[in-house]
C-alpha positions in Angstrom: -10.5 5.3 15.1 -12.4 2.0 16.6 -11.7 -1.4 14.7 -15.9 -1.2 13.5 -14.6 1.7 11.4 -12.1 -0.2 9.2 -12.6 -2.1 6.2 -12.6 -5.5 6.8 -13.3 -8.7 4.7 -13.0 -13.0 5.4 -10.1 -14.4 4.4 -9.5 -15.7 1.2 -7.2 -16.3 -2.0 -6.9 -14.5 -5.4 -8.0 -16.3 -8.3 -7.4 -19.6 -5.7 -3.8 -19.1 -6.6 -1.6 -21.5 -5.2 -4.0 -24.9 -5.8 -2.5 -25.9 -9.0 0.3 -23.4 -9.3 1.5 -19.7 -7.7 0.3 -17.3 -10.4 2.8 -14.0 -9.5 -0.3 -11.3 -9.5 1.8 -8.1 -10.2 1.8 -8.0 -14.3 3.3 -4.4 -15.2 5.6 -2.2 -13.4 6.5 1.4 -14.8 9.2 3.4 -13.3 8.7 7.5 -14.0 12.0 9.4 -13.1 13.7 12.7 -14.2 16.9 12.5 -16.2 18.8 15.4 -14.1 16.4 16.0 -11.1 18.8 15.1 -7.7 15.8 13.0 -6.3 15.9 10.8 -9.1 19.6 10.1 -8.1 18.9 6.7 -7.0 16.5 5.3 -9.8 18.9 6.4 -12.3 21.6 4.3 -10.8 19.0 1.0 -10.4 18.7 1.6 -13.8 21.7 1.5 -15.0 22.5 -1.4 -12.8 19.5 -3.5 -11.2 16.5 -3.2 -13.7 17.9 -6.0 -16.3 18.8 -7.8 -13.6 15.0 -7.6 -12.2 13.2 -8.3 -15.9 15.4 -11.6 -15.7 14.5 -12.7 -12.5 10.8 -12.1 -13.0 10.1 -13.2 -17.2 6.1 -12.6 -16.3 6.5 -9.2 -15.5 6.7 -6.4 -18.2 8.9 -3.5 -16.8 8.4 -0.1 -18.6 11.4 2.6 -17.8 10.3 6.2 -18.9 12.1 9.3 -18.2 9.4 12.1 -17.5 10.7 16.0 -16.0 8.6 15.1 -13.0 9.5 16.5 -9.0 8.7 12.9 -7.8 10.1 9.6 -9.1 7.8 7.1 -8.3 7.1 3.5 -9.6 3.5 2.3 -11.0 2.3 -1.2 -10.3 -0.4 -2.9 -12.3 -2.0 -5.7 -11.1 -4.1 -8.9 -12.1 -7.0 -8.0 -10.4 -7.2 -4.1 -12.3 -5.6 -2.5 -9.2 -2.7 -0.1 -8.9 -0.9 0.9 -6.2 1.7 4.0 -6.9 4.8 4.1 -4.6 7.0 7.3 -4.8 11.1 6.8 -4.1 12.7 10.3 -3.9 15.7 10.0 -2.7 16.2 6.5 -2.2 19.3 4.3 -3.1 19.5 1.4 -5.6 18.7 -1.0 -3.1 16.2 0.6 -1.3 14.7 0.3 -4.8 15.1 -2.8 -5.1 13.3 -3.7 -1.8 10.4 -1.5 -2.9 10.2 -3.6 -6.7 10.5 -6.7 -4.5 7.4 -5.4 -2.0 5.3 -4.9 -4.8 5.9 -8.3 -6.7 5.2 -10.2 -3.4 1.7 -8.7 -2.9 -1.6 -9.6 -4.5 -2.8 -6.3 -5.7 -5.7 -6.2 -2.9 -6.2 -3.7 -0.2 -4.6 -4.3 3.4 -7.9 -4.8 5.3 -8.6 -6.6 9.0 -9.9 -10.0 8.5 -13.1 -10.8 10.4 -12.5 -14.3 11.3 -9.3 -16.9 10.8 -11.5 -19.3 8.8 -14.5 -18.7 6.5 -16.3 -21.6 4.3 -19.1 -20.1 1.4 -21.4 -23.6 2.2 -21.6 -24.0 6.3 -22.4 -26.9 8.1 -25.5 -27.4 9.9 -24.3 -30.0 12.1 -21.8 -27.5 14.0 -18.1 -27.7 14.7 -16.7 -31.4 16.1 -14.4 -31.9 19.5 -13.4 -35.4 21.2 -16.3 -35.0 23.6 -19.0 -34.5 20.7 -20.6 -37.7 21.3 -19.6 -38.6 24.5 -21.9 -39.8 27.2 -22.8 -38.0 30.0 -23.1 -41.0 32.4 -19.7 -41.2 32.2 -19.0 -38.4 34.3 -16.8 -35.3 34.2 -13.0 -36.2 33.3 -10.5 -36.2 35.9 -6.4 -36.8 36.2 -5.8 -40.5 36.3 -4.7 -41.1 40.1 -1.3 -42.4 40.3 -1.6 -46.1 41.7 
């Protein structure tokens, strides 16, 4: 698939987090397992000993443990900006878990896209973008290495 037939967007912030001070965008986390299914062998043992340890670390974030007969466990981020993003963990250890939960509390809750351009600005300027040789006049002549006297 060419690049023209991904989403793409301009850079920019959520909610211009980070001017006054970093807002942590990832506001509810369930985690679904099974109480006795063997792929749920890992989330049962981050619950018993990593989840506490995560709700402490992270006091903005409300963690929600429910035990569901389900094939798949999988933990169920809610976001700030009304997205979710649902990340299955069959078979994976504490840690592994752990790295996931930490994944998902880093990120903003938007879609991985391709930017369009490293800079963007909603009021442009008319005047165009400034060098050192802007304004400089052309009776001067081209610029050359100083000769070594």
């Amino acid at each position: 698939m060419t690049s023209r037939g991904t989403p793409s967007r301009f850079l920019r912030s959520v909610l211009q987090n980070g001017v006054g001070r970093y807002v942590c965008q990832l506001k509810r986390v369930s985690i679904v397992f099974s109480k006795k299914g063997q792929s749920s062998l890992g989330m049962r043992d981050f619950i018993e000993e990593g989840v506490v340890d995560f709700a402490k670390n992270n006091p903005g974030i409300v963690v929600y443990v429910s035990p569901q007969p389900c094939n798949v466990p999988k933990i169920v981020a809610e976001y700030l900006s009304g997205n979710t993003k649902t990340e299955p963990v069959t078979n994976k250890t504490s840690q592994q878990i752990l790295e996931v939960l930490t994944k998902l509390t880093n990120q903003s809750g938007l879609d991985i896209v391709r930017l369009r351009k490293p800079f963007h600005t909603d009021s442009p300027s008319i005047q165009g973008q400034w060098h050192p040789f802007t304004n400089r006049p052309p009776s001067i002549g081209p610029i050359r290495p100083q000769s070594a006297e």
